[in-house]
C-alpha positions as CSV (number, residue, x, y, z in Angstrom):
1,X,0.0,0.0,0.0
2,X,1.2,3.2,-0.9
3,X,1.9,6.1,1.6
4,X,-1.1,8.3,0.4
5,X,-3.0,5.4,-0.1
6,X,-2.6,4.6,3.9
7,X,-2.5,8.3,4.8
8,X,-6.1,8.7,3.4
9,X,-7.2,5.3,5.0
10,X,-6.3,6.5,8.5
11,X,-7.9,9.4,8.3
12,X,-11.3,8.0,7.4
13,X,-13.6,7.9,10.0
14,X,-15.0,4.6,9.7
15,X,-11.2,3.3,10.0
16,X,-10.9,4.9,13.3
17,X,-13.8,4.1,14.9
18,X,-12.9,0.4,13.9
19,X,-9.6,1.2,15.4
20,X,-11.4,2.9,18.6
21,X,-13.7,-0.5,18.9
22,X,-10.4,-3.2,18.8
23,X,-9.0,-1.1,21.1
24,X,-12.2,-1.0,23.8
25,X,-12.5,-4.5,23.1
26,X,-9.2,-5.8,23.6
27,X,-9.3,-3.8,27.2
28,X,-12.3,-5.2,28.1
29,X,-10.7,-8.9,26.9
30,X,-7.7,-7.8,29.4
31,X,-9.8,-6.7,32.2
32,X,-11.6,-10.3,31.6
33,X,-8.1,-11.5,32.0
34,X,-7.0,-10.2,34.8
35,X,-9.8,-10.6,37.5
36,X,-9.8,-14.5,37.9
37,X,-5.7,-14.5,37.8
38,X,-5.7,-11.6,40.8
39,X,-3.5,-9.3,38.4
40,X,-3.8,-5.7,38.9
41,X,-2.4,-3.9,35.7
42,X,-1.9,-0.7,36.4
43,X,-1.5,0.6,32.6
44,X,-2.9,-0.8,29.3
45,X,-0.7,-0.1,26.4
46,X,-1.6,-0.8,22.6
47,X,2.0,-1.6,21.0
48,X,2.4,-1.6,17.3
49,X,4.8,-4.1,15.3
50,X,8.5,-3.6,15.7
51,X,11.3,-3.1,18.5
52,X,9.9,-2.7,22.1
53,X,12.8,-0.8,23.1
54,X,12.7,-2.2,26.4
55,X,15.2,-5.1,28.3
56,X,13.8,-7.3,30.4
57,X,14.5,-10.2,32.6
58,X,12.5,-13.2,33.1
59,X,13.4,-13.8,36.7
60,X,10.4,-12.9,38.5
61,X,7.4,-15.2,39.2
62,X,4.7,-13.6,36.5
63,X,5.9,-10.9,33.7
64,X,9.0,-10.1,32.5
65,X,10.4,-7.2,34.7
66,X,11.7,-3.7,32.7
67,X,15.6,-3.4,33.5
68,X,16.2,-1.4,30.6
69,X,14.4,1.4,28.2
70,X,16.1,2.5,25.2
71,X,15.7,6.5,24.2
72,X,13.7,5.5,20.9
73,X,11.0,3.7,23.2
74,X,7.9,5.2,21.9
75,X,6.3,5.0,25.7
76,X,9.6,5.1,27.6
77,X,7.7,8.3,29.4
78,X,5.7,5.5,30.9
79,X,7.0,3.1,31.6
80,X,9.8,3.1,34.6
81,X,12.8,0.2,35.8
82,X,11.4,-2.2,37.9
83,X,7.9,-2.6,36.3
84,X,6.6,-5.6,34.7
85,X,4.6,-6.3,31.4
86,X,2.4,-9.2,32.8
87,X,-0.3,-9.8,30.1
88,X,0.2,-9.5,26.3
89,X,-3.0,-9.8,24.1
90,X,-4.7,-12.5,25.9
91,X,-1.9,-14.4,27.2
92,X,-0.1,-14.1,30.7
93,X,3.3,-13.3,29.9
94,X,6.0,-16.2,32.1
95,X,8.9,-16.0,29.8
96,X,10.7,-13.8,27.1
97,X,9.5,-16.1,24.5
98,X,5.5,-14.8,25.2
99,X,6.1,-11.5,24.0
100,X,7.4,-13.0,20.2
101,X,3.8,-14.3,20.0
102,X,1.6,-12.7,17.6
103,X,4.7,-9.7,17.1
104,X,3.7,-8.8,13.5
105,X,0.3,-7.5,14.6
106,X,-1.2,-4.7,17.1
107,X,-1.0,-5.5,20.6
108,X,-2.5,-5.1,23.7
109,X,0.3,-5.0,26.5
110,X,-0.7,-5.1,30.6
111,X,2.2,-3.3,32.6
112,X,1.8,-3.8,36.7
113,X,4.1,-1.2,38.0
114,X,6.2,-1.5,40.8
């Protein structure tokens, strides 16, 4: 697809209130999630394909715990050291391998801070 082609797609409204309702719904799938495991996410981010920008360690109990955030981090102003990314999409995240599932499409990332 061509750059004006996707430029005039994104700005059509049906497109974003199709983007709006994945978005709602995929929060509401998370909060669904969360209740029965006893996981309180603190913050609900919808990642894009591509790098992260974060390092993180696998040696807590559940999630992978931040010890890194690269400058080029598109929500490095959110995230801090020390939290963990305990949910991605509909999965619980236990190892570093989770977070390679499903990495070519929009997802839905639950961060418990610390």
């Amino acid at each position: 697809m061509r750059d004006d082609e996707m430029q005039s797609l994104l700005l059509n409204p049906d497109h974003q209130k199709q983007q709006l309702r994945n978005k709602r719904k995929a929060i509401l799938q998370l909060k669904r999630i969360c209740r029965p495991k006893m996981l309180e996410v603190d913050l609900v981010l919808n990642v894009s394909p591509g790098r992260l920008g974060l390092t993180v360690n696998s040696g807590v109990d559940i999630g992978l715990e931040i010890i890194g955030i690269q400058p080029a981090c598109t929500f490095a102003h959110l995230v801090d050291i020390g939290d963990r990314i305990v949910i991605v999409g509909d999965k619980v995240v236990r190892a570093i391998e989770d977070l390679q599932i499903n990495a070519n499409r929009d997802r839905i990332f639950g961060i418990m801070k610390r």
